[in-house]
C-alpha positions in Angstrom: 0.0 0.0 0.0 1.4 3.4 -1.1 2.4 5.7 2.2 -0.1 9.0 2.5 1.0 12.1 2.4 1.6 13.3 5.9 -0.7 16.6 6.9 0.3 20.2 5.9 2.8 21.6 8.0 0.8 24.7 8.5 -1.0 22.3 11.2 2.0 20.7 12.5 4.9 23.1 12.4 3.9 25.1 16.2 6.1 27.3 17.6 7.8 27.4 21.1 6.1 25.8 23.6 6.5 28.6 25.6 7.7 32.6 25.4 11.7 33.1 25.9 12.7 35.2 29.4 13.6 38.8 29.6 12.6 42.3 29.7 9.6 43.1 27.3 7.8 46.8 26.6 3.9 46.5 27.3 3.5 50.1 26.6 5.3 53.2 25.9 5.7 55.7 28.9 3.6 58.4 27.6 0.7 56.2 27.5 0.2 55.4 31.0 0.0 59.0 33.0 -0.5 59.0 36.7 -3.5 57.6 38.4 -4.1 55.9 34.7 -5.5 52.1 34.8 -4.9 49.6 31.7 -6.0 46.5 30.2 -2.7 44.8 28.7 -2.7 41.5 27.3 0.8 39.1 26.9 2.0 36.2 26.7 -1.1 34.7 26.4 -2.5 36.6 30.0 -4.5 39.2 31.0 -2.9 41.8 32.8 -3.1 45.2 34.7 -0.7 48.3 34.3 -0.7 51.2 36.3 1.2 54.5 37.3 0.8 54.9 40.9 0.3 58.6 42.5 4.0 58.6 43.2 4.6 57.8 39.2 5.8 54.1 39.5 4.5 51.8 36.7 3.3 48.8 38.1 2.3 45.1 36.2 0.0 42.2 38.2 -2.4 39.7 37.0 -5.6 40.5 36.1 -8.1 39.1 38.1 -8.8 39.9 41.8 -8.8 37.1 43.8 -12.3 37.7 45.6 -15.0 37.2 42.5 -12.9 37.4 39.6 -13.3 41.2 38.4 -10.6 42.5 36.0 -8.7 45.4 37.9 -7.5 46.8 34.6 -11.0 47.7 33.8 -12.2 50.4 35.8 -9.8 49.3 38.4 -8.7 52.6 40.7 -5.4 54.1 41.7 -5.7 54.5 45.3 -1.9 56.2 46.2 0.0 53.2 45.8 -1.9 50.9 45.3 -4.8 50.0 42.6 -8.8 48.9 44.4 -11.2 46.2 42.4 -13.8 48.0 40.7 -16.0 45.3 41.8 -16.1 45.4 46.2 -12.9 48.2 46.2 -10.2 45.7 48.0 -6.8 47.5 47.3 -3.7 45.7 46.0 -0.4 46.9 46.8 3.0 47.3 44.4 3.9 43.7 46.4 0.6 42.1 45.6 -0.7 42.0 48.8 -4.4 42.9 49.7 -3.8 45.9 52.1 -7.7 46.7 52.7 -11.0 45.3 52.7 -13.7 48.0 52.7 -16.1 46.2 54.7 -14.3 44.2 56.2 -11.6 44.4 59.4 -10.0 40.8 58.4 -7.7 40.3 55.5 -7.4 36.7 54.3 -4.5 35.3 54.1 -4.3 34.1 50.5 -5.6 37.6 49.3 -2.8 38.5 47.1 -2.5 39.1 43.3 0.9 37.8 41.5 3.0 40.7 40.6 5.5 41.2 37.6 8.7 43.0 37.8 8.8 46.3 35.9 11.1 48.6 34.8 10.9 51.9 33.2 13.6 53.5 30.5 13.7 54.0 26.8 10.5 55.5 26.8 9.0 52.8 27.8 7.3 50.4 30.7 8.4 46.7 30.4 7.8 43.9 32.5 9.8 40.8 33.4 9.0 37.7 32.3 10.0 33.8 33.4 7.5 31.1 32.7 8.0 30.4 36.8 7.8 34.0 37.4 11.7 34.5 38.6 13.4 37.4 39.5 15.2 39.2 37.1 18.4 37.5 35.7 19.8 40.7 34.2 19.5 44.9 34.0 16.8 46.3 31.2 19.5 47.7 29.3 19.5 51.1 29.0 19.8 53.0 24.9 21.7 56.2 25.6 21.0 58.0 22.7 17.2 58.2 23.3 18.3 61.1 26.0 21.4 62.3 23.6 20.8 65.9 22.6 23.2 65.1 19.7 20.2 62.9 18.4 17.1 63.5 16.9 13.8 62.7 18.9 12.6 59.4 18.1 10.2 58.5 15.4 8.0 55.9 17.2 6.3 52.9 15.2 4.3 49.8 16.1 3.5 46.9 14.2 1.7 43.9 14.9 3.3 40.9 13.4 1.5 37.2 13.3 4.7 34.9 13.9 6.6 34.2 17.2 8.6 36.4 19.2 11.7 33.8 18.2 11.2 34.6 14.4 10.8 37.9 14.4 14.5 38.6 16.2 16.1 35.5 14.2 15.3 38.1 11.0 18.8 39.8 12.5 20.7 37.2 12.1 19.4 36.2 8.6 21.6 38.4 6.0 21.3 36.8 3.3 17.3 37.8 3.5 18.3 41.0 2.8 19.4 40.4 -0.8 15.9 38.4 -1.4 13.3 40.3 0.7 14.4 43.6 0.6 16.1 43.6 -2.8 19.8 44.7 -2.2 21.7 44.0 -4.7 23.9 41.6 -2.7 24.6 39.8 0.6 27.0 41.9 2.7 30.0 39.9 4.7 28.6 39.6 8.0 29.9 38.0 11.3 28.3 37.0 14.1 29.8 37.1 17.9 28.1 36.7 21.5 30.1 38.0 24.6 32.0 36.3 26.9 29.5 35.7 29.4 27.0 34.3 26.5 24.3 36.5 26.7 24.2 39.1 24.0 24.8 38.5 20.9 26.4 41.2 17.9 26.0 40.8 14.0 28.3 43.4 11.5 27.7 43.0 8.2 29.8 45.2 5.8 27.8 47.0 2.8 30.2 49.7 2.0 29.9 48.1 -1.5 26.1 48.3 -2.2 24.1 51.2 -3.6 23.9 53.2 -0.4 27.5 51.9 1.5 26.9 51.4 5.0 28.2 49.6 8.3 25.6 47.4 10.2 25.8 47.0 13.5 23.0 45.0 15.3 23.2 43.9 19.1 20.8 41.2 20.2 19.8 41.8 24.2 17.2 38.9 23.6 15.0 38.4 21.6 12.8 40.6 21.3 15.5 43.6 22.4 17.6 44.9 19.5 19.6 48.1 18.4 20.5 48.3 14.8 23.0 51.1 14.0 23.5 51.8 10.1 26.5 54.0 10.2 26.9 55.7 6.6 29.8 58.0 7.4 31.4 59.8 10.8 28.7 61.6 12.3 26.4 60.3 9.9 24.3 57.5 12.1 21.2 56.1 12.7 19.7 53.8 15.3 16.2 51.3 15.3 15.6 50.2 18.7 13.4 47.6 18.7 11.4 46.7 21.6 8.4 43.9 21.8 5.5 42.4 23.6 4.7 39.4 22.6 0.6 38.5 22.9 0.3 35.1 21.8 2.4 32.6 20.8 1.8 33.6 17.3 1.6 37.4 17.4 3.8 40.3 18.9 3.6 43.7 19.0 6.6 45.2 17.9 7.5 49.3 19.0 10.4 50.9 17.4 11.8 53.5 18.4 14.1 55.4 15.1 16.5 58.5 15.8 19.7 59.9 13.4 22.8 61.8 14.3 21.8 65.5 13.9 24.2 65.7 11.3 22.3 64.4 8.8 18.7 65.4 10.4 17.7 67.9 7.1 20.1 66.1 4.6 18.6 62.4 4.9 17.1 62.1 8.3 13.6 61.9 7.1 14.8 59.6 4.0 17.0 57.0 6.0 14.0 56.5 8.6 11.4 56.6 5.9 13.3 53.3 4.0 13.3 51.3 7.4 9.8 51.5 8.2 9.0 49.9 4.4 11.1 47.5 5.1 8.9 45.8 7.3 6.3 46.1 4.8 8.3 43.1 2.6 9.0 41.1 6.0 5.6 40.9 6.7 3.9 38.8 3.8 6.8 36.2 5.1 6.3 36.4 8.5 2.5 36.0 8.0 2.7 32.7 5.7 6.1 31.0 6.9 5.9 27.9 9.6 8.3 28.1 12.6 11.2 25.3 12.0 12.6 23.7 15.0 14.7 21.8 13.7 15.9 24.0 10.2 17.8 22.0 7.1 20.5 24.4 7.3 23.6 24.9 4.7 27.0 25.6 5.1 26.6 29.3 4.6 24.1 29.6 7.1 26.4 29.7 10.2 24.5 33.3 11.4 21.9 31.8 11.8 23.1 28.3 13.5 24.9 30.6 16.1 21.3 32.5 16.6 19.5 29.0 17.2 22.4 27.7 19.8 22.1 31.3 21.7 18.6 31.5 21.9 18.7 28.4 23.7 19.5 29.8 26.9 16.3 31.9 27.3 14.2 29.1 27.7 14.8 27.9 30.8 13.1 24.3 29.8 15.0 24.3 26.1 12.0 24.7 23.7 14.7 23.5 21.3 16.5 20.5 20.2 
């Protein structure tokens, strides 16, 4: 008897079984003013943000232990800490219930699970670990956002439908660059990680293409990356990219674009212009592509071997083989 053919891998190709750790953006800091209440949903949960009255953005669960009423909806700052909109018990920054209303005794088990956050870059982010760890390193910390030699950043979101780990494995893909967004050529690129093993670099030479240029991309996690395209001294830019991932097959990407202010009325407008298109020829990919874990690779695809072994680490039950 002749062997079927197996089912489609659009229906058996998932991705990660579960979202990678580290520091991701769940809103920009503008958004979330003081006393201000929001619904947020990641990594597959529903969650609160708020700014207390003293400014501090603060991420918990959603649902408030007593009956269940989401405290990002209608929820109330109260000081420092945010009351149900259902019965008003308040929740402090700890996730401890600090007052009942109505009632003198506090139970015991009346506690919300917090998330760490952490504020810079224009943006709140929150910590995440699948067993809800503290953090394992600093939110790093993109100096020229507050550099007066830069521009003010040009802020875009996208929301992409593929994984968080696809989305930042694009970085270490050069030779896409050449197919997707039509350069003429592949640049030489390298890849490198630091000593310690946790962020990895890519450089990838196009001084020979059309518009020469130095790439520099550095790899916090995925989902945390700062491309600078330098074109000449004094003649920079930088994409920070920041993300929050919703579900496991759709993130919400926010970047964040700024240029030396050298080249602000020469090709400032230009430059940033061209990398917000790009994304425009990622996405038909992204949106059609099954995740691979384990990728038939080549010989000349040793970027992107040294991206898969990396990423391992922020898993901390390896999703991979």
């Amino acid at each position: 008897m002749a062997e079927r053919i197996p089912v489609c891998e659009s229906k058996t190709a998932t991705t990660p079984d579960d979202f990678p750790m580290g520091w991701y953006s769940v809103a920009r800091s503008h958004e979330l003013q003081v006393g201000e209440v929001k619904r947020v949903y990641a990594f597959e949960r529903e969650l609160a943000l708020y700014r207390s009255r003293s400014g501090v953005a603060v991420v918990q669960d959603a649902f408030c232990p007593h009956l269940g009423a989401h405290l990002g909806v209608e929820g109330r700052v109260v000081g420092e800490t945010l009351a149900c909109p259902f019965h008003g018990w308040r929740f402090d920054n700890s996730g401890k219930c600090v007052e009942i209303p109505y009632c003198d005794e506090i139970p015991d088990r009346a506690r919300i699970r917090m998330w760490p956050t952490d504020e810079a870059n224009g943006e709140i982010y929150m910590w995440y670990h699948p067993e809800n760890t503290a953090p394992q390193y600093e939110l790093p910390r993109i100096s020229e956002l507050d550099d007066e030699q830069w521009t003010p950043a040009r802020m875009a979101e996208f929301e992409v439908p593929a994984h968080i780990q696809d989305i930042a494995e694009n970085t270490c893909d050069p030779v896409h660059f050449q197919y997707v967004h039509r350069q003429l050529e592949t640049p030489a690129s390298e890849v490198t990680i630091d000593d310690d093993g946790r962020r990895l670099y890519l450089r990838a030479d196009a001084r020979h293409t059309a518009r020469p240029h130095m790439l520099n991309v550095t790899l916090h996690q995925p989902g945390l990356a700062l491309v600078r395209t330098s074109y000449a001294p004094e003649a920079e830019m930088i994409v920070y990219n920041s993300a929050q991932p919703i579900d496991a097959h759709t993130t919400l990407l926010r970047w964040s674009l700024s240029v030396r202010r050298e080249i602000e009325d020469l090709a400032g407008d230009e430059v940033i212009r061209g990398i917000l298109d790009g994304i425009k020829q990622d996405y038909p990919i992204w949106a059609n592509k099954v995740h691979r874990r384990r990728p038939l690779f080549c010989k000349e695809d040793h970027t992107l071997v040294t991206y898969r072994k990396w990423v391992r680490q922020f898993y901390p039950v390896a999703a991979e083989a």
